[in-house]
MOPAC internal coordinates of N, CA, C and O (Angstrom, degrees):
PM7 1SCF
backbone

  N    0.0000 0     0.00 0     0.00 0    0    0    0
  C    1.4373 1     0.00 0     0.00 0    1    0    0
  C    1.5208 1   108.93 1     0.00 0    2    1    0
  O    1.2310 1   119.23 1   -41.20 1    3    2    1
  N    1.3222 1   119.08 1   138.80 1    3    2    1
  C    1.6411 1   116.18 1  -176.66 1    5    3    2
  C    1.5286 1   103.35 1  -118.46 1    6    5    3
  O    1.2310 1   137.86 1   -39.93 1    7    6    5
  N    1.1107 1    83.00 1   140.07 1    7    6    5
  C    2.1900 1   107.93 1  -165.43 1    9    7    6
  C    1.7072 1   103.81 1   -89.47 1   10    9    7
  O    1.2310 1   137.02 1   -61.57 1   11   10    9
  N    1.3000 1    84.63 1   118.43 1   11   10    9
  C    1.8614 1    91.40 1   166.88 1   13   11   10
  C    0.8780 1   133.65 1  -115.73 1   14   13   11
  O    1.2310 1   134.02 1   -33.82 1   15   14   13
  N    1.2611 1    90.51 1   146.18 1   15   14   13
  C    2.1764 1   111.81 1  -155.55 1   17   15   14
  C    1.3936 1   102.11 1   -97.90 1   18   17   15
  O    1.2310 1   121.22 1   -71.05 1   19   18   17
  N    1.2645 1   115.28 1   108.95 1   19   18   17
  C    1.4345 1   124.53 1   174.18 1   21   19   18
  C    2.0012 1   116.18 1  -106.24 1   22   21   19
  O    1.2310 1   126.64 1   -41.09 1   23   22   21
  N    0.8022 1   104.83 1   138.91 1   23   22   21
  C    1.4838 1   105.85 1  -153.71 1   25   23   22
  C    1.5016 1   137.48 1   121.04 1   26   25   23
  O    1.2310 1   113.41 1    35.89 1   27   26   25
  N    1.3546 1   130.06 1  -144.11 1   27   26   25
  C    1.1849 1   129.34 1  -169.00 1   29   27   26
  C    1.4923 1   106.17 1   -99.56 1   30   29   27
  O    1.2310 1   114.58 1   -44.69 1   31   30   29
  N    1.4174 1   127.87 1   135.31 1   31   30   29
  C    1.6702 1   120.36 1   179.38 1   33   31   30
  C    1.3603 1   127.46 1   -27.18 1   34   33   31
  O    1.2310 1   105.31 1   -45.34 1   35   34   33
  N    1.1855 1   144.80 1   134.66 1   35   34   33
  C    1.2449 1   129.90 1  -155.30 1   37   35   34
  C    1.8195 1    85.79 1  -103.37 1   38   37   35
  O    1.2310 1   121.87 1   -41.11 1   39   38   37
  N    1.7684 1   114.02 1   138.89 1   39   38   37
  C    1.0025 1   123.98 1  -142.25 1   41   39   38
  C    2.3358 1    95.08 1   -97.51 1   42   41   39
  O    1.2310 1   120.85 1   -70.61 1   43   42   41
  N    1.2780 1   115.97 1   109.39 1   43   42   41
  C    1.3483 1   100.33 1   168.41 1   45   43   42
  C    1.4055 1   147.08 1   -71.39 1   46   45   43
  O    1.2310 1   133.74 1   179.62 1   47   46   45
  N    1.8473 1    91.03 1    -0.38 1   47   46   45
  C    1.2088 1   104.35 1  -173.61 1   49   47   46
  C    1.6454 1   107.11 1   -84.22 1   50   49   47
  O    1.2310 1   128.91 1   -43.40 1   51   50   49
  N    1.4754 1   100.44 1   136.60 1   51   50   49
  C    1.5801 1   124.81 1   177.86 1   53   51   50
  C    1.5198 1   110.33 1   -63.88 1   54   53   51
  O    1.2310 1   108.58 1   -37.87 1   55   54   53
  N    1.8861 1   138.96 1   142.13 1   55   54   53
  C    1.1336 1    85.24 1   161.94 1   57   55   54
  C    1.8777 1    69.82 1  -137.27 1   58   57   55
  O    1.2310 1   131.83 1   -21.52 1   59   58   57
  N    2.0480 1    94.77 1   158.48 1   59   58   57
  C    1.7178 1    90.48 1  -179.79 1   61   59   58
  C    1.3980 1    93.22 1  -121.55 1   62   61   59
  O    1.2310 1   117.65 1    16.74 1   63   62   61
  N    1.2534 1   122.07 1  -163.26 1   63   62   61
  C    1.7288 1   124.72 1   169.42 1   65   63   62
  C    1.5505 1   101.80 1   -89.80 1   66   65   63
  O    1.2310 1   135.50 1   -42.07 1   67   66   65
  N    1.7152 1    87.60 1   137.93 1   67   66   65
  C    1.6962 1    88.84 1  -171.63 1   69   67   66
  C    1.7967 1    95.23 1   -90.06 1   70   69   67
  O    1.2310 1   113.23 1  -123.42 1   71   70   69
  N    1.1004 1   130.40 1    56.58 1   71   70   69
  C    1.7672 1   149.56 1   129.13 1   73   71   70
  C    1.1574 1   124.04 1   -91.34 1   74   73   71
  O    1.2310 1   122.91 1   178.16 1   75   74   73
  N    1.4995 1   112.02 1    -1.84 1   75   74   73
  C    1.5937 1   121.62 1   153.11 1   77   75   74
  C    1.3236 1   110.64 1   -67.26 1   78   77   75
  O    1.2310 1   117.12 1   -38.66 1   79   78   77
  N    1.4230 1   123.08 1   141.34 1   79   78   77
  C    1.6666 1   122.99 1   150.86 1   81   79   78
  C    1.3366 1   105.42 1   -93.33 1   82   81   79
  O    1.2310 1   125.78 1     4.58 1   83   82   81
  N    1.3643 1   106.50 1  -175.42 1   83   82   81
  C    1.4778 1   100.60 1  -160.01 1   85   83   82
  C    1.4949 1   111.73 1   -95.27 1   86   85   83
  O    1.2310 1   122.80 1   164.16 1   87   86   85
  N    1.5042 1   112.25 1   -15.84 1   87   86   85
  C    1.6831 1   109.51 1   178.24 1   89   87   86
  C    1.5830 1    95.65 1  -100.16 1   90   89   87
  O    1.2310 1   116.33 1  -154.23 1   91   90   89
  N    1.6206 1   124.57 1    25.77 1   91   90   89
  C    1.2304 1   104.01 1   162.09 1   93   91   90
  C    1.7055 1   122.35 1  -118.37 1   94   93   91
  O    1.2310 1   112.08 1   -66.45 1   95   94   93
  N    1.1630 1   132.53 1   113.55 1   95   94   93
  C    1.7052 1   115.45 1   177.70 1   97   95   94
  C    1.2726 1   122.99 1   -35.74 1   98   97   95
  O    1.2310 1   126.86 1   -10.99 1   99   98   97
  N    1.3625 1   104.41 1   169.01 1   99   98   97
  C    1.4812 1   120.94 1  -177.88 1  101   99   98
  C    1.5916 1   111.88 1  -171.12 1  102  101   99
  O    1.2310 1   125.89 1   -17.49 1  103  102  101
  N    1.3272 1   106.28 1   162.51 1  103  102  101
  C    1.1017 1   130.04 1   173.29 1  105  103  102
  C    1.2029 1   117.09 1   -53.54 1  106  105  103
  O    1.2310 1   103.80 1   -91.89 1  107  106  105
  N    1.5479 1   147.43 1    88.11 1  107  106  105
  C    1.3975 1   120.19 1   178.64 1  109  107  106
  C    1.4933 1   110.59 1  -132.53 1  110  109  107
  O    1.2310 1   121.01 1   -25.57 1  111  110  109
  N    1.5366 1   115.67 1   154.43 1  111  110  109
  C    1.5814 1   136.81 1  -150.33 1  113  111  110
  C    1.5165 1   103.24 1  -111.07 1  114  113  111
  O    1.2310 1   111.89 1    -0.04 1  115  114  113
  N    1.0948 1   132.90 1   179.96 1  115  114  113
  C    1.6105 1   159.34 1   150.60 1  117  115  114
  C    1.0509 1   137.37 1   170.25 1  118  117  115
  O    1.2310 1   117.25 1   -36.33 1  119  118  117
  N    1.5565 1   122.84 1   143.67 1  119  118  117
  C    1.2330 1    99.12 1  -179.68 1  121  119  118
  C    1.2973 1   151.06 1   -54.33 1  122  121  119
  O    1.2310 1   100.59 1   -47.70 1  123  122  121
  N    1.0078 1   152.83 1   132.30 1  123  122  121
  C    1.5196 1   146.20 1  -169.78 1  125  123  122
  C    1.4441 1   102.18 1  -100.62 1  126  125  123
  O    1.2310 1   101.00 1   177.48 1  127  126  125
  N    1.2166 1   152.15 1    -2.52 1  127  126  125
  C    1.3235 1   154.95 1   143.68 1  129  127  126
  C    1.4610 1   111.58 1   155.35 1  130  129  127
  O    1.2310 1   107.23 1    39.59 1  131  130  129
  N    1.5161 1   141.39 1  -140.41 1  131  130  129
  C    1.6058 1   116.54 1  -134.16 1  133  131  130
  C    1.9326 1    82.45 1   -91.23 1  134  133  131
  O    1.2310 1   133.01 1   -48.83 1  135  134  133
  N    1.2288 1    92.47 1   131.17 1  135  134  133
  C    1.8112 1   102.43 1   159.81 1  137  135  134
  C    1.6133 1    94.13 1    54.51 1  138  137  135
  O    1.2310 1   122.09 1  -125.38 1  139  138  137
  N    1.0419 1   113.61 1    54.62 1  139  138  137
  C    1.9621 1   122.02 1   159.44 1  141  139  138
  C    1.4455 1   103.20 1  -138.97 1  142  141  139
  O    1.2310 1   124.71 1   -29.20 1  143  142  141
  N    1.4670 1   108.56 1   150.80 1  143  142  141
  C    1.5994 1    97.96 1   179.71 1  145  143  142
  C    2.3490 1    76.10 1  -127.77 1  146  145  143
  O    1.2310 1   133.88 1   -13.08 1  147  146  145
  N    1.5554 1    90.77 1   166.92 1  147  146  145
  C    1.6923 1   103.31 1   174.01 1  149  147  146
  C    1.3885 1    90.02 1  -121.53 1  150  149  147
  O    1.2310 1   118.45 1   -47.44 1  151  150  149
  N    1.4463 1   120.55 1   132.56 1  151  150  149
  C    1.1922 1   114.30 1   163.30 1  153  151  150
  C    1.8449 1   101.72 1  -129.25 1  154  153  151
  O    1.2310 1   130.46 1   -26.59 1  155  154  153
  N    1.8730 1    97.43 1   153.41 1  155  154  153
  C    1.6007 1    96.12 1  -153.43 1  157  155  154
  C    1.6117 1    84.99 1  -142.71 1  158  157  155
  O    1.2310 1   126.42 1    28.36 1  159  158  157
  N    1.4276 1   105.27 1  -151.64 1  159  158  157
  C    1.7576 1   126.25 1  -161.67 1  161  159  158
  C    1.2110 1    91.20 1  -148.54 1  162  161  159
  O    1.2310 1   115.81 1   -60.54 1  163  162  161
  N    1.4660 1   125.55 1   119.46 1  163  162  161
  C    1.6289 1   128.66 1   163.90 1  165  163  162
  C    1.3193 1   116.94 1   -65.33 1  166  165  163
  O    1.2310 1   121.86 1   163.87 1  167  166  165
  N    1.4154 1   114.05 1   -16.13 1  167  166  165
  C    1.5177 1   116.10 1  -170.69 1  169  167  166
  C    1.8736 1   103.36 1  -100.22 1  170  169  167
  O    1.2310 1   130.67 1   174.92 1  171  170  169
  N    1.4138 1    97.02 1    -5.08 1  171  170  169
  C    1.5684 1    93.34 1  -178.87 1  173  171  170
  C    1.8420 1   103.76 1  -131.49 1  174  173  171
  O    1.2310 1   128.62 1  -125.80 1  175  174  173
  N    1.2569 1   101.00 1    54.20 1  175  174  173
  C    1.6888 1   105.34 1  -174.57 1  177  175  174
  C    1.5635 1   121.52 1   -26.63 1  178  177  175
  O    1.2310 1   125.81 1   138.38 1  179  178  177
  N    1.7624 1   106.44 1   -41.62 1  179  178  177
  C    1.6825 1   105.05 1  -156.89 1  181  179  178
  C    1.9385 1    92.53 1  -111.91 1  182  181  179
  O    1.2310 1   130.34 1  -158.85 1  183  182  181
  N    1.2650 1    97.67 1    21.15 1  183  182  181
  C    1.8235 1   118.24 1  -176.12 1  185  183  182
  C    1.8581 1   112.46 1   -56.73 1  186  185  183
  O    1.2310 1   127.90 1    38.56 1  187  186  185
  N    0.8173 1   102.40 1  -141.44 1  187  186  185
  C    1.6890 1   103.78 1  -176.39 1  189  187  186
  C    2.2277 1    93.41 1  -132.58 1  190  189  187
  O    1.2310 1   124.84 1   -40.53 1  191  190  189
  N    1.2662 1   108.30 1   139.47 1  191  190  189
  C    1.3582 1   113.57 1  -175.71 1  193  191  190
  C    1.9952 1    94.84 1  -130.81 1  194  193  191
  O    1.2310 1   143.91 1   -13.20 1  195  194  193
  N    1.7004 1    71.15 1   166.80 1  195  194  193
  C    1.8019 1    76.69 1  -171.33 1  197  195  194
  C    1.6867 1    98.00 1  -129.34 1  198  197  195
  O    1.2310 1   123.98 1   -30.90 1  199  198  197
  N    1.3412 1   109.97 1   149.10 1  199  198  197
  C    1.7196 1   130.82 1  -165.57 1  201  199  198
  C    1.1310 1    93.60 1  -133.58 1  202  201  199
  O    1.2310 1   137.25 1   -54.47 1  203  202  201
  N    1.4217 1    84.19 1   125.53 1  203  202  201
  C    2.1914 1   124.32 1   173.17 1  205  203  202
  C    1.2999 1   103.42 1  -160.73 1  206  205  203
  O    1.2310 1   140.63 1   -26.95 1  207  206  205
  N    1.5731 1    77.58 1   153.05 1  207  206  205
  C    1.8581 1    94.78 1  -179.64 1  209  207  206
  C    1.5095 1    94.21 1   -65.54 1  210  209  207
  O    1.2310 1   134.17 1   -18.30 1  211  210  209
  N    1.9563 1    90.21 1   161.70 1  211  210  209
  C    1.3400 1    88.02 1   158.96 1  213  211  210
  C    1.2852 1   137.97 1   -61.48 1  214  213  211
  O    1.2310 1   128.57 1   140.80 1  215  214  213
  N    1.4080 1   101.10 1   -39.20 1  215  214  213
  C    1.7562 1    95.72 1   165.95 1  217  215  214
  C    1.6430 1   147.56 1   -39.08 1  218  217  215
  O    1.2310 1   131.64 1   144.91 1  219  218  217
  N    1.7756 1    95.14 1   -35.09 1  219  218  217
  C    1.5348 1   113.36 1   159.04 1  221  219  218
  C    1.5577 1   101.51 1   -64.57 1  222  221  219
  O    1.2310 1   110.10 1   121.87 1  223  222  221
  N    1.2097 1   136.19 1   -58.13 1  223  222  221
  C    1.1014 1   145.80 1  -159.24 1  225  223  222
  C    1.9938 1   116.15 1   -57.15 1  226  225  223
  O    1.2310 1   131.80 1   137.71 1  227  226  225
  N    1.2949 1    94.82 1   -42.29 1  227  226  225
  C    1.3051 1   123.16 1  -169.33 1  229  227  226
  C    2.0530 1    96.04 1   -73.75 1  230  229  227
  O    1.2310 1   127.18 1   115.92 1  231  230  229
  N    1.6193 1   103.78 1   -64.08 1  231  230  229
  C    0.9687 1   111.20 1   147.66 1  233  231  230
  C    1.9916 1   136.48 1    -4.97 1  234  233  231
  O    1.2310 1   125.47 1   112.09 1  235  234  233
  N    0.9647 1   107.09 1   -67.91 1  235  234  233
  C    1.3624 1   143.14 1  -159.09 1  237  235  234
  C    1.5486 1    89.83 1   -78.04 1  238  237  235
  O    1.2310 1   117.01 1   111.82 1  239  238  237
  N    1.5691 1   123.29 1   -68.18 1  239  238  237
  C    0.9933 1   128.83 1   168.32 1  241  239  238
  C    1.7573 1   140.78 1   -26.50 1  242  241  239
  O    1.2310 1   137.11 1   125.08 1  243  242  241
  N    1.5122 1    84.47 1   -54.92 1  243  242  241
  C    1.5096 1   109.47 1   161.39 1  245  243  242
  C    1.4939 1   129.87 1   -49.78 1  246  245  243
  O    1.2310 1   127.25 1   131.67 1  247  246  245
  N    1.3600 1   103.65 1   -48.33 1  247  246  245
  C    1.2314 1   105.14 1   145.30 1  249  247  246
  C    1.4617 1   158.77 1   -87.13 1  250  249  247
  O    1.2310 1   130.62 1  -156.91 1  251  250  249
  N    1.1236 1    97.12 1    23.09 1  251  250  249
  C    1.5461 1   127.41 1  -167.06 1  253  251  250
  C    1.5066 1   112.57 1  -106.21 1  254  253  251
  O    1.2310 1   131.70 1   148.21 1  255  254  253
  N    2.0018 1    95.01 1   -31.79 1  255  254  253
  C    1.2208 1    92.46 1  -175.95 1  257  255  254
  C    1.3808 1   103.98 1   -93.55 1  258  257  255
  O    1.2310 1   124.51 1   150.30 1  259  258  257
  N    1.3483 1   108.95 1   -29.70 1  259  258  257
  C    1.7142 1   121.15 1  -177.34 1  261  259  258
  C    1.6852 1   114.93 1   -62.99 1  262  261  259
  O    1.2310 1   118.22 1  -167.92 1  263  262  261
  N    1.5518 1   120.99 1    12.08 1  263  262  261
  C    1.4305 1   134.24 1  -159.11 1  265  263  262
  C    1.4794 1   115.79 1    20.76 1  266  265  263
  O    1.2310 1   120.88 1  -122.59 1  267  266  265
  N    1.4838 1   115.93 1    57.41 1  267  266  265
  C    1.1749 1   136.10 1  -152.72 1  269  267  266
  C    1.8444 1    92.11 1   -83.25 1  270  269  267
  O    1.2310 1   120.96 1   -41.94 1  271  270  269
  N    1.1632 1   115.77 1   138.06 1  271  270  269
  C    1.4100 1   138.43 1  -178.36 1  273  271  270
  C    1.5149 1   113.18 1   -69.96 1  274  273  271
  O    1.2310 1   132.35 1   100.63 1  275  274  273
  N    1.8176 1    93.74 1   -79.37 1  275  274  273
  C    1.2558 1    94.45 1   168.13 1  277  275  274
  C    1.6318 1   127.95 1  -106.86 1  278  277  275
  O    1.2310 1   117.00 1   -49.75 1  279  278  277
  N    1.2849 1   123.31 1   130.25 1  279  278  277
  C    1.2899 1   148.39 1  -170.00 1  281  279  278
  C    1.7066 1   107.75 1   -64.82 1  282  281  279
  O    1.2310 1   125.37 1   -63.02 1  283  282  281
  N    1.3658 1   107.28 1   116.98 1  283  282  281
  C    1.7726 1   109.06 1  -170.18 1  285  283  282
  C    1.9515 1    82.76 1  -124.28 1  286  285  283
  O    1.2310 1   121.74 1   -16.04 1  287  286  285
  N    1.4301 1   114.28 1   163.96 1  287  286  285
  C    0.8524 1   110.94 1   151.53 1  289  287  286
  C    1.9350 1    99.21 1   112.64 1  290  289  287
  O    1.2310 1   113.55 1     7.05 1  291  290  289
  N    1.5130 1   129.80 1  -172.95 1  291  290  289
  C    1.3936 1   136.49 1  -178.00 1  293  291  290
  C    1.3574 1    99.60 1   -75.53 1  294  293  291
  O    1.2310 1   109.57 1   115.87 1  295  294  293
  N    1.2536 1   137.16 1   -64.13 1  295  294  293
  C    1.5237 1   146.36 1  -169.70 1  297  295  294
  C    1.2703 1    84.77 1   -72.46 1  298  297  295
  O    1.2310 1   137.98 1   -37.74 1  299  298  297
  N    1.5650 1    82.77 1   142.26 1  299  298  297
  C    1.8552 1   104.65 1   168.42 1  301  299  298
  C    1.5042 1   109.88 1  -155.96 1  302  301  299
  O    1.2310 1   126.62 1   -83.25 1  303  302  301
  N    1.5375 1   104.87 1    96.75 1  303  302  301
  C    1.2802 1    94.10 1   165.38 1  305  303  302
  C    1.8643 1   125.59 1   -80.43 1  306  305  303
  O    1.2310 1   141.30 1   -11.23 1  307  306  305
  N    1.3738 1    76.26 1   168.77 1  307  306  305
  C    1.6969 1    76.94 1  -179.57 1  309  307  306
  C    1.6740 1   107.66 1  -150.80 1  310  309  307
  O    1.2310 1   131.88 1   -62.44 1  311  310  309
  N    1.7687 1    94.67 1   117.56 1  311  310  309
  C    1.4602 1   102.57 1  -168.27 1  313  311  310
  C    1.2748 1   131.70 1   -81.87 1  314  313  311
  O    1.2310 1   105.18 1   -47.45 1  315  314  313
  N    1.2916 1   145.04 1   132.55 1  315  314  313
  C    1.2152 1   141.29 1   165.48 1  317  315  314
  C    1.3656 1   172.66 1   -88.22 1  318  317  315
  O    1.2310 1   102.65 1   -74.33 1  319  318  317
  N    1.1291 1   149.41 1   105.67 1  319  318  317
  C    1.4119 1   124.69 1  -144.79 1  321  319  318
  C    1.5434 1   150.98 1    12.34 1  322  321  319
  O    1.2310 1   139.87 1   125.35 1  323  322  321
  N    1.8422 1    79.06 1   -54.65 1  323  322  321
  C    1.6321 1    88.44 1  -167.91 1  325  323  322
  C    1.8044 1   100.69 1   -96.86 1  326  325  323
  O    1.2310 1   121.10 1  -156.49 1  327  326  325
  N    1.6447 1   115.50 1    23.51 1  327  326  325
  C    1.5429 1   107.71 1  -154.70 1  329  327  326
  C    1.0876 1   141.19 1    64.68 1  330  329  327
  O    1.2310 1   120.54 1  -170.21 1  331  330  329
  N    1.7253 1   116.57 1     9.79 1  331  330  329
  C    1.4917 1   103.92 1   132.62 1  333  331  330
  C    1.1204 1   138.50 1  -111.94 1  334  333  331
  O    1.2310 1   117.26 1    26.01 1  335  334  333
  N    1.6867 1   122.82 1  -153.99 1  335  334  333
  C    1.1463 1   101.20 1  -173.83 1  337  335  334
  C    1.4263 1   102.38 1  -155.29 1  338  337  335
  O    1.2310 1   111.47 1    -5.92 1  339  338  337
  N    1.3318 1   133.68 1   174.08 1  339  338  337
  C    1.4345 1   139.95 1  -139.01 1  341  339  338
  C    1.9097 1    84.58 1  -152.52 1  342  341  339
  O    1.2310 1   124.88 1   -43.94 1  343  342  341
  N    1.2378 1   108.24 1   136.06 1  343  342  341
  C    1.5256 1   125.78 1   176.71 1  345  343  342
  C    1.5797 1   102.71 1  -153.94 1  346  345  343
  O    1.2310 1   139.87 1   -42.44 1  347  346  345
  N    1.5986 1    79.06 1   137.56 1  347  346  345
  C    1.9689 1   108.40 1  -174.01 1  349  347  346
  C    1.4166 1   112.10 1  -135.37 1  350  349  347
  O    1.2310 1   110.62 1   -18.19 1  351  350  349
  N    0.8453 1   135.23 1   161.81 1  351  350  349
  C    1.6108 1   145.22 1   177.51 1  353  351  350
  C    1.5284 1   117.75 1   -87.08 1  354  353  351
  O    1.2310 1   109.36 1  -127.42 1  355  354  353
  N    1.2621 1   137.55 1    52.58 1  355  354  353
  C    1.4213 1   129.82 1  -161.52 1  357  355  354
  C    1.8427 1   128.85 1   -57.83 1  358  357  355
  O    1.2310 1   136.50 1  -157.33 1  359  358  357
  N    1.4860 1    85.65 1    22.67 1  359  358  357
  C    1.9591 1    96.82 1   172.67 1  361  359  358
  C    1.2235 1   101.03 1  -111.83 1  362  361  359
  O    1.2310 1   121.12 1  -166.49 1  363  362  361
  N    1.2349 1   115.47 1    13.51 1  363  362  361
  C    1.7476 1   122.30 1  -172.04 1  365  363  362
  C    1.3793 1   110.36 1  -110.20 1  366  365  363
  O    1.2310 1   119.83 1   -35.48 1  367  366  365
  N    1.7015 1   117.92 1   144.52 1  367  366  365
  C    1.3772 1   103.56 1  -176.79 1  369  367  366
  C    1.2186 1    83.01 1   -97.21 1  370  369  367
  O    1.2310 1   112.41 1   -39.53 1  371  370  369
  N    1.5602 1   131.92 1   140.47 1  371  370  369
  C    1.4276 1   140.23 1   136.82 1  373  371  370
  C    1.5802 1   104.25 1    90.15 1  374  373  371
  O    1.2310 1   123.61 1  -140.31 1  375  374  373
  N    1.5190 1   110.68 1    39.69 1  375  374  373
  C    1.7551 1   118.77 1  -176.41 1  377  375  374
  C    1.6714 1   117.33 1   -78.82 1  378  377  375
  O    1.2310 1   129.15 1   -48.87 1  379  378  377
  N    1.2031 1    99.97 1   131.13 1  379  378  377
  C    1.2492 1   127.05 1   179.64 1  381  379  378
  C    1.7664 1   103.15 1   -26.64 1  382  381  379
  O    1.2310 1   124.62 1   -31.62 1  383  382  381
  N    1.1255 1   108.74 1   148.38 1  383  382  381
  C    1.9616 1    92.76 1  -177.99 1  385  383  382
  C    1.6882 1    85.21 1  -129.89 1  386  385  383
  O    1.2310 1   124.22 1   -50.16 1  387  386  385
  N    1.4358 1   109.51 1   129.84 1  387  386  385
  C    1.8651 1   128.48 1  -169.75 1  389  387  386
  C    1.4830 1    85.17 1   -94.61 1  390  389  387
  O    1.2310 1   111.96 1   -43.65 1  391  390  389
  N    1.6449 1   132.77 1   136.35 1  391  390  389
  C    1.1295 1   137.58 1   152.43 1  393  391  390
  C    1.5480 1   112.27 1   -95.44 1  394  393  391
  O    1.2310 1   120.80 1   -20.82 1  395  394  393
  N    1.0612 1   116.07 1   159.18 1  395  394  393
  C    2.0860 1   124.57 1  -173.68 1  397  395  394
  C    1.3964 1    92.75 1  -153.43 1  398  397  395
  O    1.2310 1   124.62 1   -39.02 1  399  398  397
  N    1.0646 1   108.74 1   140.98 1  399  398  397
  C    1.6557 1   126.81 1   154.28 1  401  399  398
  C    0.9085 1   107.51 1   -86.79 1  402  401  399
  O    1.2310 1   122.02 1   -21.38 1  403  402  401
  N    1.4444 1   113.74 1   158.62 1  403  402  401
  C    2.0057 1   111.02 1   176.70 1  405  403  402
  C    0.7008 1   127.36 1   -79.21 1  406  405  403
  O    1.2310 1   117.67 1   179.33 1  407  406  405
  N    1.5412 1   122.05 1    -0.67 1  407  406  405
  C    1.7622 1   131.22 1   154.86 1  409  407  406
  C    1.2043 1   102.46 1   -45.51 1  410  409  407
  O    1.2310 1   120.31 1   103.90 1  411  410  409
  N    1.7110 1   117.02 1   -76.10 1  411  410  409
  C    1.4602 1   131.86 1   179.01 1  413  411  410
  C    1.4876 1   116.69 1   -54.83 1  414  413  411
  O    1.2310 1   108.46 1  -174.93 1  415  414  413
  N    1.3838 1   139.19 1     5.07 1  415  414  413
  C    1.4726 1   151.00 1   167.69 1  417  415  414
  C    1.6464 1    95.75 1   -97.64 1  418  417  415
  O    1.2310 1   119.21 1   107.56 1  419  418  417
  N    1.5294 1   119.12 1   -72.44 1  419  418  417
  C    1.7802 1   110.31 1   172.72 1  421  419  418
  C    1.3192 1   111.95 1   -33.14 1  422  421  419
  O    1.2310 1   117.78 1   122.38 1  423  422  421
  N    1.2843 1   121.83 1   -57.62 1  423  422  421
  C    1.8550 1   106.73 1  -162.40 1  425  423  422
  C    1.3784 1   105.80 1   -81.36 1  426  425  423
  O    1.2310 1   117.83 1   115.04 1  427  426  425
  N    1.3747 1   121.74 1   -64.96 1  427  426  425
  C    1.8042 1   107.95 1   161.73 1  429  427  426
  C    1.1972 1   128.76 1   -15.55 1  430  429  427
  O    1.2310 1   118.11 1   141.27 1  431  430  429
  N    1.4526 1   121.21 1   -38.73 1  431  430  429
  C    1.5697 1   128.13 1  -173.67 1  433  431  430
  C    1.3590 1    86.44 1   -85.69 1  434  433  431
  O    1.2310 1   110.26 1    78.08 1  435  434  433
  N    1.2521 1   135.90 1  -101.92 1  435  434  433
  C    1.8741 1   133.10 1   167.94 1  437  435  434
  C    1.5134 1   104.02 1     6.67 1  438  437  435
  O    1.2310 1   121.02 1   125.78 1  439  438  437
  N    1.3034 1   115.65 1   -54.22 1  439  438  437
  C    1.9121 1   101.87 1  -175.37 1  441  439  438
  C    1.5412 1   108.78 1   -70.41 1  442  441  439
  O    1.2310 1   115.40 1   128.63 1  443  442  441
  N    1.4268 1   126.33 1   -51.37 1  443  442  441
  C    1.1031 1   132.16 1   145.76 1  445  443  442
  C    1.3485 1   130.81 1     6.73 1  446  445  443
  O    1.2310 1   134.14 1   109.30 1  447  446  445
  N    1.4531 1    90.26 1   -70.70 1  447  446  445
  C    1.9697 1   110.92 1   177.90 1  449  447  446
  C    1.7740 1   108.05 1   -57.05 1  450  449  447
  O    1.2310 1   141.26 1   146.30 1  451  450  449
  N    1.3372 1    76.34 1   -33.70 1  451  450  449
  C    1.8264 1    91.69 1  -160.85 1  453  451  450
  C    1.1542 1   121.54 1  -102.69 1  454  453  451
  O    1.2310 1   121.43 1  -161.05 1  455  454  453
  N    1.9726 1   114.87 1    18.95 1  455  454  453
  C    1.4356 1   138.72 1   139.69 1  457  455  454
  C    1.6418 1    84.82 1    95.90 1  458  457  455
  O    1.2310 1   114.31 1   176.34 1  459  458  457
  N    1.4733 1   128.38 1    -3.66 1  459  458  457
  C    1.6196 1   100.47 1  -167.75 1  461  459  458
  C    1.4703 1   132.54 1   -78.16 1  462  461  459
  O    1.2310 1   121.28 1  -162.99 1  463  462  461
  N    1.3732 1   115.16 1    17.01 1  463  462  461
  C    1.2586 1   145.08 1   169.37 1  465  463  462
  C    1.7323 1   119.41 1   -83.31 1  466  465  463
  O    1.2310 1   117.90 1   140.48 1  467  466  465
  N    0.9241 1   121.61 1   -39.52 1  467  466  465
  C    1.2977 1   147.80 1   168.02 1  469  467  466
  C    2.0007 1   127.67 1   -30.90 1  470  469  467
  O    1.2310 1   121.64 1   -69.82 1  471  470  469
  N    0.9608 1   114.47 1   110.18 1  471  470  469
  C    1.0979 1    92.77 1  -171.51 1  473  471  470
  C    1.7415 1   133.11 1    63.22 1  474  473  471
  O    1.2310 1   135.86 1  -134.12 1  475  474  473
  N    1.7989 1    86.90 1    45.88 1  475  474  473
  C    1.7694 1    94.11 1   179.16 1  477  475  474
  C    1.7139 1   120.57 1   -94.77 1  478  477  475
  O    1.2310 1   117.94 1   175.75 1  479  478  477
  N    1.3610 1   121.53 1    -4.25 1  479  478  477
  C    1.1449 1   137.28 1  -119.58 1  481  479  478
  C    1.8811 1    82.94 1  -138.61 1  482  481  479
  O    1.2310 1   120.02 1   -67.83 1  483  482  481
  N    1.3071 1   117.57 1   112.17 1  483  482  481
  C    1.6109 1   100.96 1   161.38 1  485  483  482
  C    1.3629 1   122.15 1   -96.46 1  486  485  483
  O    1.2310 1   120.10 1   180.00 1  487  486  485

């Protein structure tokens, strides 16, 4: 069955925090069409991505910038030993799980700070 997109073009452009270098991954978002964000792995282009409204998304943010402890909300990261961290969608049955190194957690958080996450979603 093929799904129709009613609304504004759904946008292909990637976007990551420009505190990425270029041989390092990152976290990066776009819209997937009206009020959806795609979020993916630069180091795993043709990888598995996860879909939320912007509101989850927006959400998520908030606490990201607030160096929020514990995680409320659809996104849930979950941090790890070595400083990174792994994020899944927990309204999802059987959701894709995104891995980050804590390289790719520092500059994401830095883009974060620096609003470039914001407003991905038309």
């Amino acid at each position: 069955m093929t799904e129709l997109h009613h609304g504004p073009p759904i946008s292909t452009t990637w976007v990551k925090s420009s505190f990425s270098t270029a041989g390092q991954g990152c976290v990066q978002v776009r819209s997937h069409g009206e009020n959806e964000v795609e979020i993916g792995d630069t180091k795993n282009p043709n990888g598995p991505t996860l879909h939320v409204p912007d509101t989850a998304w927006q959400h998520f943010l908030d606490q990201v910038a607030a160096k929020a402890t514990e995680y409320t909300g659809r996104l849930q990261p979950r941090f790890l030993p070595d400083g990174g961290f792994t994020l899944t969608d927990i309204e999802r049955v059987h959701p894709p799980v995104l891995a980050y190194t804590k390289s790719e957690w520092d500059t994401f958080y830095a883009g974060v700070l620096a609003g470039e996450f914001r407003g991905i979603a038309a």
